[in-house]
C-alpha atoms as one frame of an Amber mdcrd trajectory, in Angstrom:
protein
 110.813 131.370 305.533 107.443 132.134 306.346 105.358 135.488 304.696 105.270
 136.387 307.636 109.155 136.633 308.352 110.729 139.407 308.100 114.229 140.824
 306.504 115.829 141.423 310.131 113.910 138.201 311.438 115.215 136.255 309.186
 118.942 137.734 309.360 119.113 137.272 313.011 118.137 133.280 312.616 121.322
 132.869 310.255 123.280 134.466 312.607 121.799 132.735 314.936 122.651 129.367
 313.486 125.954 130.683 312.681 127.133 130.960 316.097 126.222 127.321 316.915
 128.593 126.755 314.607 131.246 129.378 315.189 131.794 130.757 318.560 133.915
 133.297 316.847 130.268 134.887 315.081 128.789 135.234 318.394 131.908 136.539
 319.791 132.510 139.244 317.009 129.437 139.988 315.256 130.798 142.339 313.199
 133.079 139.800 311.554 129.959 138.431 309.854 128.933 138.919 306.409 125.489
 138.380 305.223 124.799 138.015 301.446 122.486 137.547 299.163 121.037 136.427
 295.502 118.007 136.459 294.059 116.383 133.609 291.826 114.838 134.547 288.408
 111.486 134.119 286.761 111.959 134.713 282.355 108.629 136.554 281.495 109.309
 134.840 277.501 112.025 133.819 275.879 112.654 130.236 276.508 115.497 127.385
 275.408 116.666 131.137 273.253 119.630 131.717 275.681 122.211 128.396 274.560
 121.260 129.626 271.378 122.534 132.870 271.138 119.196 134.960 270.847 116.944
 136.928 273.465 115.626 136.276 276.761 113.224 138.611 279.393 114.217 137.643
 282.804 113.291 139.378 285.773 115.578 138.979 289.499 112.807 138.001 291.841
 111.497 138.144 295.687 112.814 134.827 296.561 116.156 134.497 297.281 119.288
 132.600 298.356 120.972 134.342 301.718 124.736 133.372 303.384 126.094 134.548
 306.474 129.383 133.630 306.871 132.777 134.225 309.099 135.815 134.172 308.049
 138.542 131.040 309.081 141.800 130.933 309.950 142.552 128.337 307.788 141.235
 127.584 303.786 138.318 125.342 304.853 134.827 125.676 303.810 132.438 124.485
 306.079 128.843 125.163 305.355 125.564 124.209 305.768 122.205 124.324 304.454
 118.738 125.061 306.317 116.961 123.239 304.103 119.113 120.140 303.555 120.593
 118.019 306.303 124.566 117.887 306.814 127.975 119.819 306.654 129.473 120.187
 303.555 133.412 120.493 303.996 135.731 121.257 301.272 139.103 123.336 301.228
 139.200 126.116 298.597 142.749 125.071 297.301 141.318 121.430 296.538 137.513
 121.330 296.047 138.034 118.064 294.598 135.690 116.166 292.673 131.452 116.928
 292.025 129.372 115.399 294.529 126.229 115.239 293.494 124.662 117.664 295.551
 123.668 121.299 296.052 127.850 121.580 297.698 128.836 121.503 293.843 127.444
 125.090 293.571 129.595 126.391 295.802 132.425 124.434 294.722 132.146 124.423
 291.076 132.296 128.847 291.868 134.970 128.516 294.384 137.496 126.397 291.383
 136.220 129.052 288.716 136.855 132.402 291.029 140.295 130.471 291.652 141.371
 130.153 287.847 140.527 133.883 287.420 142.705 134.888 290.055 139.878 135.870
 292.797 142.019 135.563 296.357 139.655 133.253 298.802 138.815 133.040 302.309
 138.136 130.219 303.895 134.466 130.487 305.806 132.059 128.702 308.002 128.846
 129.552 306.926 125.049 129.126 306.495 122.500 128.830 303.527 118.813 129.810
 303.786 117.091 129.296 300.246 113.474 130.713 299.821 113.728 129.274 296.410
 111.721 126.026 295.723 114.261 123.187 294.717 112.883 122.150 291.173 110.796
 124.902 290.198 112.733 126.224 287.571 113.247 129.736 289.055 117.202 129.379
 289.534 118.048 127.976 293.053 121.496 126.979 291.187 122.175 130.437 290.023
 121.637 131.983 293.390 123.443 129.946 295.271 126.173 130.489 292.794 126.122
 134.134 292.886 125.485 134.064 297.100 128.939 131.867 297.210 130.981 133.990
 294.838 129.981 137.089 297.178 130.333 135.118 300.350 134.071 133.646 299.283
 135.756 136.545 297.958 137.785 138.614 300.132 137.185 141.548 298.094 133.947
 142.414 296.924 132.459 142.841 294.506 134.137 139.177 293.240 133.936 141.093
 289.717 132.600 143.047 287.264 129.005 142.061 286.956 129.080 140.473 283.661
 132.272 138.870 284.310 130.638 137.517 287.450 127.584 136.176 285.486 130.383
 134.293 283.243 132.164 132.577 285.685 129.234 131.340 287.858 127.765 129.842
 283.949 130.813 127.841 283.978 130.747 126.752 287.090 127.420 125.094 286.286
 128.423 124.108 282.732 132.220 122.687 283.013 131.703 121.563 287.191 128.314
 120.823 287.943 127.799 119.444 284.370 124.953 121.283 283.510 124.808 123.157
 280.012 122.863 126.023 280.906 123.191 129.295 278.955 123.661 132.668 280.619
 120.044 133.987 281.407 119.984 132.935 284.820 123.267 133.967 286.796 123.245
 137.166 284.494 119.663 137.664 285.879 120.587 137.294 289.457 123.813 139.593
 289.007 121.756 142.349 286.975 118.498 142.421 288.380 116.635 145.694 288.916
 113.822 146.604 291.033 110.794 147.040 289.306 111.254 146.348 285.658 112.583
 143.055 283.302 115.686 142.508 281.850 115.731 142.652 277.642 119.208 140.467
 277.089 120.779 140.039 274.245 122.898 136.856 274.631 125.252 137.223 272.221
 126.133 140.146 272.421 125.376 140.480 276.100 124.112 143.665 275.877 120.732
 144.076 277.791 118.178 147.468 279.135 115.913 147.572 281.170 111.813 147.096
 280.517 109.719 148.162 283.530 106.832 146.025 284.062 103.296 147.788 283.765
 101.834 149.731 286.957  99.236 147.814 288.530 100.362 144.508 287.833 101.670
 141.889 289.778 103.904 138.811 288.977 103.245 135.313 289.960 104.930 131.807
 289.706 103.095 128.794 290.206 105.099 125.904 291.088 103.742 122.210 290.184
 105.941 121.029 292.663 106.841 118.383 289.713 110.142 117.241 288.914 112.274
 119.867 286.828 114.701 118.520 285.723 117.040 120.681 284.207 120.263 118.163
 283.605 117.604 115.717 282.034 118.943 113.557 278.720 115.985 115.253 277.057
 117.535 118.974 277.930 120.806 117.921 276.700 118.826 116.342 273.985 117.270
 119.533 272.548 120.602 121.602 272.762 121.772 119.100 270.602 118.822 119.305
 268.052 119.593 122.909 267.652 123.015 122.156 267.160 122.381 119.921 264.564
 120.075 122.499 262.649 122.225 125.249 262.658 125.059 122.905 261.612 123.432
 121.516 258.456 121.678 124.756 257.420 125.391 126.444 257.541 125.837 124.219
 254.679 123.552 126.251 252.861 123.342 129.255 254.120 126.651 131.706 255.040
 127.053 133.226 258.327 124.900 130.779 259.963 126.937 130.259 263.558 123.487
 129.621 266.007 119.543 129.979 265.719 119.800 133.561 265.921 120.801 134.138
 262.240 118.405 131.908 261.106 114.923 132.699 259.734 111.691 131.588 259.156
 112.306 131.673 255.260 115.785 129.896 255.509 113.657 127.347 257.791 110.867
 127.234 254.864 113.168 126.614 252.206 115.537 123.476 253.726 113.404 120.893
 254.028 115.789 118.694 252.374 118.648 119.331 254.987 116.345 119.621 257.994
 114.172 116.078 259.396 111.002 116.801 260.982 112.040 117.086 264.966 114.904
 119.197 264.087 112.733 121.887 262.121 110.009 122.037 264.924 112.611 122.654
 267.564 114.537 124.962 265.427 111.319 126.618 264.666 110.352 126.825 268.254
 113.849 128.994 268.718 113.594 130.858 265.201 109.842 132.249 266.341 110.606
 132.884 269.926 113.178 135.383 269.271 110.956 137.251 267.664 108.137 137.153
 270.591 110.379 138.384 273.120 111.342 141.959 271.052 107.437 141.586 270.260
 106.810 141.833 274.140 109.325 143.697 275.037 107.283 146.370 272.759 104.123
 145.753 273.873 105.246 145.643 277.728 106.507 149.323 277.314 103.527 150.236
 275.530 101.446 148.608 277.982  99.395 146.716 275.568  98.176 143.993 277.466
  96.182 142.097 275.101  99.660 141.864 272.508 101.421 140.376 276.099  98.906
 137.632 276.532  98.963 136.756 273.143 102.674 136.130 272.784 102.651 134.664
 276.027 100.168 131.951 274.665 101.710 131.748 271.574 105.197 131.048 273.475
 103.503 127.987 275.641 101.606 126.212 272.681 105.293 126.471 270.792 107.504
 125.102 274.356 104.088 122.668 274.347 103.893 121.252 270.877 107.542 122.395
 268.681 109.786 122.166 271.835 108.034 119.310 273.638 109.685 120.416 276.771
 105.726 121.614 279.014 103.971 118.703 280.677 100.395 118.039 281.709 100.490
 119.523 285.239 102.158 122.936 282.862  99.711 122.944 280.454  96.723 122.678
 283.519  98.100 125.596 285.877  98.404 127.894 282.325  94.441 126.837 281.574
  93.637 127.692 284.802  95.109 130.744 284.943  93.494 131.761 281.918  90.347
 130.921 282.806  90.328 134.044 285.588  89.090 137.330 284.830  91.725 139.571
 285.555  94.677 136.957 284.817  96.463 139.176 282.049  99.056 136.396 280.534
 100.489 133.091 281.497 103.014 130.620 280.202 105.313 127.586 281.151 108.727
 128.954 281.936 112.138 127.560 282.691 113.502 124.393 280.782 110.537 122.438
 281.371 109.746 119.152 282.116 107.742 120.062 285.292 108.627 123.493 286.988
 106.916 126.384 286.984 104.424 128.542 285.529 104.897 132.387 285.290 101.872
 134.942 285.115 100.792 138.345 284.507  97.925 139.688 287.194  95.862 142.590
 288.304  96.147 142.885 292.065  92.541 142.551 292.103  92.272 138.758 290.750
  95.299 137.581 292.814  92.634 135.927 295.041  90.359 134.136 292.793  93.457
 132.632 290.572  94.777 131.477 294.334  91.501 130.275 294.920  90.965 128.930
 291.121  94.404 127.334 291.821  94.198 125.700 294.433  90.417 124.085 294.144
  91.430 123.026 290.584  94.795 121.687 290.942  95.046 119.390 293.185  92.361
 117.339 291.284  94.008 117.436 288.166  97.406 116.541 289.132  96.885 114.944
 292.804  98.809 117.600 294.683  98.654 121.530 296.036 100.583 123.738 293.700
 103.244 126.247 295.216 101.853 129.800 294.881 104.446 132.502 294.847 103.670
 136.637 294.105 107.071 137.985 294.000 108.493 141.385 293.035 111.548 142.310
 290.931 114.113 143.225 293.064 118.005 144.036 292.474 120.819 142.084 291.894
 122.816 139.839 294.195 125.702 141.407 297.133 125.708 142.328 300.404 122.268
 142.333 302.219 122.608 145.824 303.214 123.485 146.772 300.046
């Protein structure tokens, strides 16, 4: 979608597209539901989710819509505007992962099924606004858009409950061992402010983001790779750490009741990689409540200071930023006006997230994309977005 597209422009193309594929759309427009689910940007709090501790995630601008009719029979039968071909599956037999952005709506439709959610069978049409591999939760969109698209009664669930099933649709179908963070983002999101969650106890509030400052993700448009070995492979570091320092240490069930002294004084349990990722988790905890604070306080100066202190950790504890990461964050930071900036997401290419007066929203484009392109040999995506609600009905 263009910036220059507009809400009802871009609802009347789906339809549009829907009716090529359904005369029964065109014939009935009423029939048609339109859906949708926003992607998420996490201000701070990163690799803390699959570990039990806190996250800041805010439900952005870009988002994931479905229009859809209803079948006469179980079939699914949808496609994508952004990727080429019909996916076709029915929802009493999904069958097997593909390998491809159909497992999303799959991996929901088996999940919804073992709760007890009643189907419909659809034909329907994706429109993403989210950049595949950027980090900002294309998966967890298109989850949520499905689950509200499929159901015949809506909403599919309580929210939480929701957020729950769409995670294991990603973890136990799609193979992906995400935590939480992003479809509880996308479910929960609120207009105007971040989302303080507490992912163990899955309690959350609210954290409006200071007046007068806007919210930017900058995209590398390098590979993220969120179901990497070296993903998997950090999960599994942390899993290792809290199991040995339980050996020690009782009540010790995930990073979160771990601290820095516990860390300090187990150097004979604990090898070198597995204390610096550990660390990484131990400290980050405590920069999210830190922001949190200082976000509500408006201190600006305490937000770009955990926000710097959050990418050298992901850059040199976690190992998970890259160079094209650490460039767009320099950059940033390097333009008067640019109030914070950080890696964000799993890593491994993705996205950057940033903190900006409306005032200096030209010179970091500018900065951006003069800079960029010779560091890394390609134009960087450049996205302001707002925090908006959570995913459901379009004219919800």
């Amino acid at each position: 979608m263009t910036p220059a597209t507009t809400r009802d422009e871009r609802a009347r193309r789906l339809v549009q597209h829907l009716a090529r594929l359904d005369a029964g759309a065109a014939a009935a427009p009423d029939s048609v539901r339109m859906v949708r689910a926003p992607g998420r940007v996490n201000l701070i709090g990163e690799h803390t989710d699959y570990n039990l501790g806190y996250v800041l995630p805010v439900a952005i601008s870009l988002e994931t819509w479905i229009a859809s009719a209803p079948r006469d029979d179980s079939r699914v039968a949808i496609v994508s505007l952004q990727e080429p071909g019909e996916q076709d599956f029915d929802i009493d037999q999904p069958g097997p992962p593909k390998g491809t952005w159909r497992d999303y709506v799959a991996g929901i439709v088996r999940m919804l099924s073992e709760r007890g959610v009643r189907l419909r069978g659809v034909t329907a049409v994706v429109d993403s606004e989210i950049p595949l591999g950027s980090g900002l939760s294309s998966s967890a969109a298109l989850e949520l858009a499905a689950a509200w698209t499929l159901s015949e009664a809506l909403p599919p669930l309580a929210p939480m409950e929701l957020a729950r099933v769409a995670q294991r649709a990603e973890n136990e179908y799609v193979g992906v061992q995400s935590g939480l963070m992003d479809q509880f983002a996308s479910v929960h999101g609120v207009a105007g402010a971040a989302l303080l969650f507490d992912c163990r106890s899955l309690a959350y509030s609210t954290v409006p983001l200071p007046n007068g400052l806007r919210l930017v993700a900058i995209d590398t448009r390098s590979s993220h790779r969120l179901a990497s070995s070296e993903y998997n492979a950090r999960r599994g570091r942390c899993e290792l750490g809290v199991a040995r320092l339980a050996t020690r240490y009782n009540g010790v069930t995930s990073l979160r009741d771990v601290t820095p002294e516990m860390l300090r004084d187990s150097g004979d349990l604990l090898d070198d990689e597995t204390r610096r990722r550990c660390t990484h988790v131990v400290e980050e905890n405590r920069r999210v409540l830190e922001a949190v604070d200082a976000l509500r306080a408006e201190d600006l100066d305490a937000v770009g200071r955990l926000f710097a202190e959050s990418h050298a950790s992901l850059r040199d504890l976690y190992e998970v930023s890259s160079t094209e990461l650490d460039a767009l964050v320099d950059i940033a930071m390097r333009v008067e006006g640019v109030v914070a900036a950080r890696m964000t997401g799993a890593g491994f290419g993705g996205c950057t997230v940033n903190l900006v007066h409306e005032d200096a929203l030209g010179p970091l484009r500018a900065a951006v994309g003069r800079e960029y392109p010779r560091l890394s040999g390609r134009d960087a995506g450049f996205y302001v977005v707002d925090a908006v609600g959570g995913a459901g009905l379009l004219d919800a």
